[in-house]
C-alpha positions in Angstrom: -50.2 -57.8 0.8 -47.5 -55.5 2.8 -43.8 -55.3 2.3 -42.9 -59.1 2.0 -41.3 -60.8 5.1 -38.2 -62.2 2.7 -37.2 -58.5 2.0 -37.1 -57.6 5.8 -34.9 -60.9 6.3 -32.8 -59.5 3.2 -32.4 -55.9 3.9 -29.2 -55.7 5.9 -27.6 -57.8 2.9 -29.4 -55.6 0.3 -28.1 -52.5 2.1 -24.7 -54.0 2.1 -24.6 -54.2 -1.3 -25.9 -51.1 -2.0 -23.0 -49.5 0.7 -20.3 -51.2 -1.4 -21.8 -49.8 -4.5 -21.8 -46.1 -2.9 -17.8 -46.6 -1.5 -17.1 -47.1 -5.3 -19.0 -44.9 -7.6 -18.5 -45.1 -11.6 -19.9 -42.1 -14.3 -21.7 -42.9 -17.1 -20.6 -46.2 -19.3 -17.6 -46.3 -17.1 -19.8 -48.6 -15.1 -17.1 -51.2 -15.1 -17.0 -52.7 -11.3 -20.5 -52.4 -10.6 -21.6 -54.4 -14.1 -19.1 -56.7 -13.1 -20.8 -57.4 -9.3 -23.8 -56.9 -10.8 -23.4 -60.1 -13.1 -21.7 -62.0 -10.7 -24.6 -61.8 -8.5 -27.1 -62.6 -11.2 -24.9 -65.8 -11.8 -25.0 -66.7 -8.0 -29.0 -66.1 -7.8 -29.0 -68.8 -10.9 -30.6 -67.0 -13.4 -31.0 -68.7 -16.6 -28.6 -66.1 -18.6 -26.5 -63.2 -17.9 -25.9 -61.0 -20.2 -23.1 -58.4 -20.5 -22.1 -55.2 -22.7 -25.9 -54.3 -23.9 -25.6 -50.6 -24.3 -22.0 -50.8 -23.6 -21.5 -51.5 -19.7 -25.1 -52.8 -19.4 -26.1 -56.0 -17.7 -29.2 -58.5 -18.4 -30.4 -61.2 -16.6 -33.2 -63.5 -17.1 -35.5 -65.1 -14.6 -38.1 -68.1 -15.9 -41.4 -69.0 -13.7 -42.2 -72.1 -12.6 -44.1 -72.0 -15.7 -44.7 -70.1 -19.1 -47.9 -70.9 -20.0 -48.6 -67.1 -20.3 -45.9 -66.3 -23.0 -45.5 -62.8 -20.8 -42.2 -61.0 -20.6 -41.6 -58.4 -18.6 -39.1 -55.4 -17.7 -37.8 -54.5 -14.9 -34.8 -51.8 -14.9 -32.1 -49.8 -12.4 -29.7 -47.4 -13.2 -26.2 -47.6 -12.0 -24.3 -44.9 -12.7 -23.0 -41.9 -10.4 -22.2 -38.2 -10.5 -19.3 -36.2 -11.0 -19.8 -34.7 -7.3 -17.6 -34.2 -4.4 -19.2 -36.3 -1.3 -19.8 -34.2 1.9 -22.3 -37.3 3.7 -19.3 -37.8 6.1 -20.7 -41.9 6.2 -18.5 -44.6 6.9 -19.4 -45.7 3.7 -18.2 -42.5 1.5 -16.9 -42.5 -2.0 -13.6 -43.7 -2.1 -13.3 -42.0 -6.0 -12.6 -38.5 -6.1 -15.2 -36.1 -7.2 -17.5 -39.2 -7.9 -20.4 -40.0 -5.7 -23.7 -41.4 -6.0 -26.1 -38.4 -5.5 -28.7 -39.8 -7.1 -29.6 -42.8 -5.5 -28.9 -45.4 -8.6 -26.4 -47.4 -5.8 -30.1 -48.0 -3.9 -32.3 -48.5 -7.3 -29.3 -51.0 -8.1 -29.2 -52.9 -4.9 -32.8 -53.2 -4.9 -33.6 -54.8 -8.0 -30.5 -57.2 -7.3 -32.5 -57.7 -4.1 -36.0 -58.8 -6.0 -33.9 -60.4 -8.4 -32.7 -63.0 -5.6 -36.1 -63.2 -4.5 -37.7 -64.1 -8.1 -35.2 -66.6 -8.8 -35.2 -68.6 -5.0 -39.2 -68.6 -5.6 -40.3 -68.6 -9.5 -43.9 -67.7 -7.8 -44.8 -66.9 -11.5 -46.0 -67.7 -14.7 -43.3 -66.4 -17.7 -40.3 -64.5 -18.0 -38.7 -61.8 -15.6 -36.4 -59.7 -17.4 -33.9 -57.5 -14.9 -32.1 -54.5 -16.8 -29.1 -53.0 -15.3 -28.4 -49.5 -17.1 -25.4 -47.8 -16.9 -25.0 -44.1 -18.7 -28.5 -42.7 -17.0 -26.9 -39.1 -16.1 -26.7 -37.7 -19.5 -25.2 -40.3 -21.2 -28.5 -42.1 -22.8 -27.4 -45.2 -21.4 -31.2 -46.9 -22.0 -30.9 -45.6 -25.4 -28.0 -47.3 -26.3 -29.4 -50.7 -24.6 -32.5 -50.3 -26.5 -30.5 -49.7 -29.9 -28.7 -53.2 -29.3 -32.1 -54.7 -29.7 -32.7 -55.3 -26.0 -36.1 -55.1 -26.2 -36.8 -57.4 -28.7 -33.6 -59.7 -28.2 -35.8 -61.1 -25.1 -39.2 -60.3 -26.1 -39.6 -57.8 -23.4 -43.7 -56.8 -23.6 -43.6 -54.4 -20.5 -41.1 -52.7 -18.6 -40.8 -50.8 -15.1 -39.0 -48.6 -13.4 -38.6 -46.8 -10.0 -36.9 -43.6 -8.4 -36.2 -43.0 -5.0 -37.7 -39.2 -4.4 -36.7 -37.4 -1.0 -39.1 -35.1 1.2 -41.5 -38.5 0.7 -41.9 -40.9 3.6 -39.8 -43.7 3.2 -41.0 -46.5 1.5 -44.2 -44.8 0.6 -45.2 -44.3 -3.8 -46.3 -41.7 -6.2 -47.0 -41.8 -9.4 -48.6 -40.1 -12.5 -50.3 -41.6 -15.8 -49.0 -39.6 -19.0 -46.5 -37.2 -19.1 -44.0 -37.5 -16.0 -40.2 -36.6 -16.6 -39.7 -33.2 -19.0 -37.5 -33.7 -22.7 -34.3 -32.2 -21.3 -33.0 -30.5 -24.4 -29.9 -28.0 -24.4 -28.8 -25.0 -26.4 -25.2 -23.3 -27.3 -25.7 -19.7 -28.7 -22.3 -18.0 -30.0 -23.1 -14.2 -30.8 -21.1 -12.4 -32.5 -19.8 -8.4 -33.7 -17.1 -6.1 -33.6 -15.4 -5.8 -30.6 -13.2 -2.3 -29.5 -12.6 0.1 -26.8 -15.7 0.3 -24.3 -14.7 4.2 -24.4 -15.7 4.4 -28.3 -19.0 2.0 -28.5 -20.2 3.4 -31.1 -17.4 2.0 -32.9 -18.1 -1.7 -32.2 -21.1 -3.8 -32.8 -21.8 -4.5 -28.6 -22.2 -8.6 -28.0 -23.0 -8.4 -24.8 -25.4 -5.7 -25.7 -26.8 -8.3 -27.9 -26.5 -11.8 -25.4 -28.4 -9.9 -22.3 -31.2 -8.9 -24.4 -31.5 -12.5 -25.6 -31.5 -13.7 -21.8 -34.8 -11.2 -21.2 -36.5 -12.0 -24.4 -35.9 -15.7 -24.3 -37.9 -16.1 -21.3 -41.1 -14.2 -23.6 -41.3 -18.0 -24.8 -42.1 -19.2 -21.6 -45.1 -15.8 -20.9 -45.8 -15.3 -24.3 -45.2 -18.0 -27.0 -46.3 -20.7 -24.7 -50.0 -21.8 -24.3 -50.0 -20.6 -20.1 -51.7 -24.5 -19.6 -48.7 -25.9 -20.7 -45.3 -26.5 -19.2 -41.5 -25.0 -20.4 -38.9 -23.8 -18.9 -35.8 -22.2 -20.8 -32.9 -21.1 -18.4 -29.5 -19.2 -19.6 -27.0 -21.0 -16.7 -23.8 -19.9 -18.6 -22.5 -16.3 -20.2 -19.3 -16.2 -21.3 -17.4 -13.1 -23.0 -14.3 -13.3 -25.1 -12.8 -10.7 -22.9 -12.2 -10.5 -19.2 -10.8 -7.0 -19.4 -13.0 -3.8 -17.7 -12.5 -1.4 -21.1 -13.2 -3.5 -23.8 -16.0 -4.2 -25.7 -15.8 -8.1 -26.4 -15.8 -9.5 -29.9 -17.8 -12.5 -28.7 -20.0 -14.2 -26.7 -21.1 -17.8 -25.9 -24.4 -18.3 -24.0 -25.3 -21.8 -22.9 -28.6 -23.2 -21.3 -31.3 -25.5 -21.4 -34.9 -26.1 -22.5 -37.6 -28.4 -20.4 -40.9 -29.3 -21.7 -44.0 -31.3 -21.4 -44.8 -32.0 -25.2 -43.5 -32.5 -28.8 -45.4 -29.6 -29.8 -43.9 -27.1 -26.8 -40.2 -28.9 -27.1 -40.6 -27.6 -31.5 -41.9 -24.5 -30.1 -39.1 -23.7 -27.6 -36.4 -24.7 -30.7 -38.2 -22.6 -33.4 -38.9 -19.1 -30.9 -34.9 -19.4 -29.8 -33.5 -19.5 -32.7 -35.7 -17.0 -34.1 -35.8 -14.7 -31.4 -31.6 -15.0 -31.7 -31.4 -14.2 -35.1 -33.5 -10.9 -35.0 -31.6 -9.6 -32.1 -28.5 -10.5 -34.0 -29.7 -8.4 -37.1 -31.1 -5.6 -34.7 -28.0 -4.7 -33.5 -26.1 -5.3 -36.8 -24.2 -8.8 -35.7 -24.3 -12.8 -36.0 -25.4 -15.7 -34.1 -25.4 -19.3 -34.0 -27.4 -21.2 -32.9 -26.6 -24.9 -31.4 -29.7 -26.8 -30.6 -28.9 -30.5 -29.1 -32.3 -32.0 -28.0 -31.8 -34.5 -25.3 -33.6 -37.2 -23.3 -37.8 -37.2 -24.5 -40.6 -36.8 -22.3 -41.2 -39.6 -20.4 -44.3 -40.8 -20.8 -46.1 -43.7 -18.3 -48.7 -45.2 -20.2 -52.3 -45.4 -18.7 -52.9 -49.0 -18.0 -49.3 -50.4 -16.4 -49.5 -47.0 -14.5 -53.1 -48.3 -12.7 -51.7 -51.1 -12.4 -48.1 -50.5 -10.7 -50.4 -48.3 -8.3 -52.8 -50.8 -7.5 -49.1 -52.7 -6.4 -47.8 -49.9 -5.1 -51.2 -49.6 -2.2 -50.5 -53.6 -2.1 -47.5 -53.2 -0.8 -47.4 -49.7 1.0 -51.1 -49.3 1.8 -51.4 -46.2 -0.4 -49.9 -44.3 -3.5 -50.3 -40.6 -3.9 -51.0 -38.6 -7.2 -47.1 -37.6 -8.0 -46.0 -33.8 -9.7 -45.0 -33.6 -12.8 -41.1 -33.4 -13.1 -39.2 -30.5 -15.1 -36.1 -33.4 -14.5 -35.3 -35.7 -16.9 -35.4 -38.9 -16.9 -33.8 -41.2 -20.1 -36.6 -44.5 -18.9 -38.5 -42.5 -21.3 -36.5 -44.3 -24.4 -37.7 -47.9 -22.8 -41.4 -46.1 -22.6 -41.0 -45.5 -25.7 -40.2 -48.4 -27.6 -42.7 -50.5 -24.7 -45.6 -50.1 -22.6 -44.7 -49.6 -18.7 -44.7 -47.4 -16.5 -42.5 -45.7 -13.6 -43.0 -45.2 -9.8 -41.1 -42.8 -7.6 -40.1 -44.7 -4.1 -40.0 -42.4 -0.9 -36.6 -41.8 0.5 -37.6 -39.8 3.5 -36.4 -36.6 4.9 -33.2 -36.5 3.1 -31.3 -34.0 0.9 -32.7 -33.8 -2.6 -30.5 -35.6 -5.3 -28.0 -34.5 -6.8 -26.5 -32.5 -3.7 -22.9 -33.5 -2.1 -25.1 -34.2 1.1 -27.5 -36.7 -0.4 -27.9 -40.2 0.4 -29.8 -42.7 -0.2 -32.2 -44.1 2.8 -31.5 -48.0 3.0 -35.1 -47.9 5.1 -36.8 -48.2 1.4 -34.8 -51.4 0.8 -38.0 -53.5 1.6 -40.8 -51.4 0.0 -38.6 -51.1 -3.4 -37.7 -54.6 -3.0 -41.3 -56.1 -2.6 -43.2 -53.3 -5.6 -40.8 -54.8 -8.2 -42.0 -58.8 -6.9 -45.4 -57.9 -6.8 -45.5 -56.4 -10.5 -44.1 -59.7 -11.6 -46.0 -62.1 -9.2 -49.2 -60.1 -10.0 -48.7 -59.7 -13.7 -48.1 -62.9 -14.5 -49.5 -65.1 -11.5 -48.0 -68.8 -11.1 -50.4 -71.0 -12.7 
């Protein structure tokens, strides 16, 4: 069936919602007011419990069928949290919290599954348990980490889980997805290089760190064209190149290199760890200094398994009429700890021509209220049909 009639009645009120949530963005677990409306609406839909604090600034809800007689529990999860950006949309609706905005589109993701979350529990068209996951902490933080290390998972007995992303440059309210790999591990590297700093007039009296640093930017990137199977996917980008001195005539006695690894597969992301930190040290002992290596590794690959990915396409053409073949993603993406501690899978939601997330311009197209809206019913009212 097409986007459900009850979401087109609902989508000024959903997009309200979601407007409020953008005026009054929150980082990370400091997701204090929007957990807070979050729950209250949960409470006013009359779900059977609300739960708060999982993961921190998390919030749970639970929605029961008209019946159970399936014993199925299900997942369904939105991120809430915003960016430490500067707002330059110029809406009415703008951030109202300096250098906070919601750049991502969590505010809509949010609002949305509030907005099937109504819908589940005026109807109960189903047979089992509908559990809605509100996760704060999604930009860098690990918020679904943290949720799934309080026990969330099997606390309510969650057998499946899904989850959505608004994607712009795709027609709103139209899907894509991929089985398998999706989302890249996101890992990140501090490099401090060290030697014997002096008067750039008398180099051959110093042991030359940046000498050393720039010629671990060019061979770093032999990992990706010569380490790396070409079929397979890594990226490893120096963003940040500090020196210890600022001065034009002197050699510096340090410098810190920062950057960031993205790959496809456990066996690239050990790869990527063990050529940096080997490539580092042998520059370091070519040019007669010392390094250190920091290797922090990040959010996981996300993975969508192969039969709830069929299957949340299948709801996907239900609802849209179609759903392409998505890229993979060199983003990350921390759903990937729910995938892996449950089967699910996770669908990207057209936002239309917008700008891409994360830029102060972005914003979040309330015209994929419905669509949203309706694939999160349909998983549940197709999963587990009312008996």
């Amino acid at each position: 069936m097409p986007v459900k009639n009850r979401f087109a009645e609902l989508q000024p009120e959903i997009a309200a919602w979601r407007q409020d949530i953008h005026a009054h963005p929150e980082i990370l677990f400091e997701t204090h007011r929007t957990s807070a409306l979050v729950a209250e609406k949960l409470k006013e839909f009359g779900c059977e419990e609300v739960v708060t604090g999982i993961g921190r600034t998390g919030v749970v809800g639970v929605i029961r069928g008209k019946s159970n007689t399936s014993g199925k529990v299900i997942g369904l999860r939105a991120d809430m949290d915003a960016l430490p950006i500067h707002e330059q949309t110029g809406v009415a609706y703008a951030s109202k919290t300096a250098n906070a905005m919601h750049a991502c589109g969590h505010d809509g993701h949010t609002a949305m599954l509030l907005g099937a979350a109504k819908y589940l529990a005026e109807t109960r068209n189903f047979d089992g348990t509908v559990v809605v996951i509100f996760q704060p902490a999604e930009e860098g933080g690990g918020g679904g980490k943290e949720m799934c290390d309080d026990g969330m998972m099997e606390r309510w007995g969650i057998q499946e889980v899904y989850g959505m992303h608004n994607w712009p440059g795709r027609p709103a309210g139209s899907f894509s997805i991929r089985p398998g790999a999706f989302f890249a591990a996101t890992d990140q590297f501090d490099i401090a290089w060290e030697g014997r700093g002096g008067h750039a007039a008398k180099p051959h009296e110093t042991v030359d760190t940046t000498v050393m640093a720039a010629q671990a930017v060019l061979a770093l990137q032999t990992i990706a064209s010569r380490n790396a199977d070409p079929i397979d996917k890594v990226v490893v980008s120096v963003t940040s190149f500090e020196t210890s001195s600022k001065a034009f005539n002197v050699i510096p006695q340090k410098v810190q290199m920062k950057g960031t690894v993205r790959t496809m597969s456990k066996e690239m992301r050990d790869l990527a760890e063990r050529r940096i930190k080997e490539i580092c040290a042998g520059i370091a002992a070519t040019f007669g200094g010392s390094v250190e290596v920091k290797y922090n590794r990040g959010y996981p690959v996300m993975v969508n398994h192969e039969e709830q990915t069929a299957f949340a396409a299948e709801v996907a053409r239900a609802v849209s009429g179609g759903c392409d073949e998505a890229p993979l993603v060199m983003g990350g993406e921390d759903f990937a700890f729910m995938l892996e501690e449950r089967p699910g899978a996770y669908i990207l939601v057209g936002n239309g021509d917008t700008a891409m997330v994360h830029h102060p311009k972005y914003n979040f197209n309330d015209e994929a209220i419905p669509a949203g809206c309706s694939w999160w019913a349909e998983i549940v009212e197709r999963r587990m049909p009312a008996a």
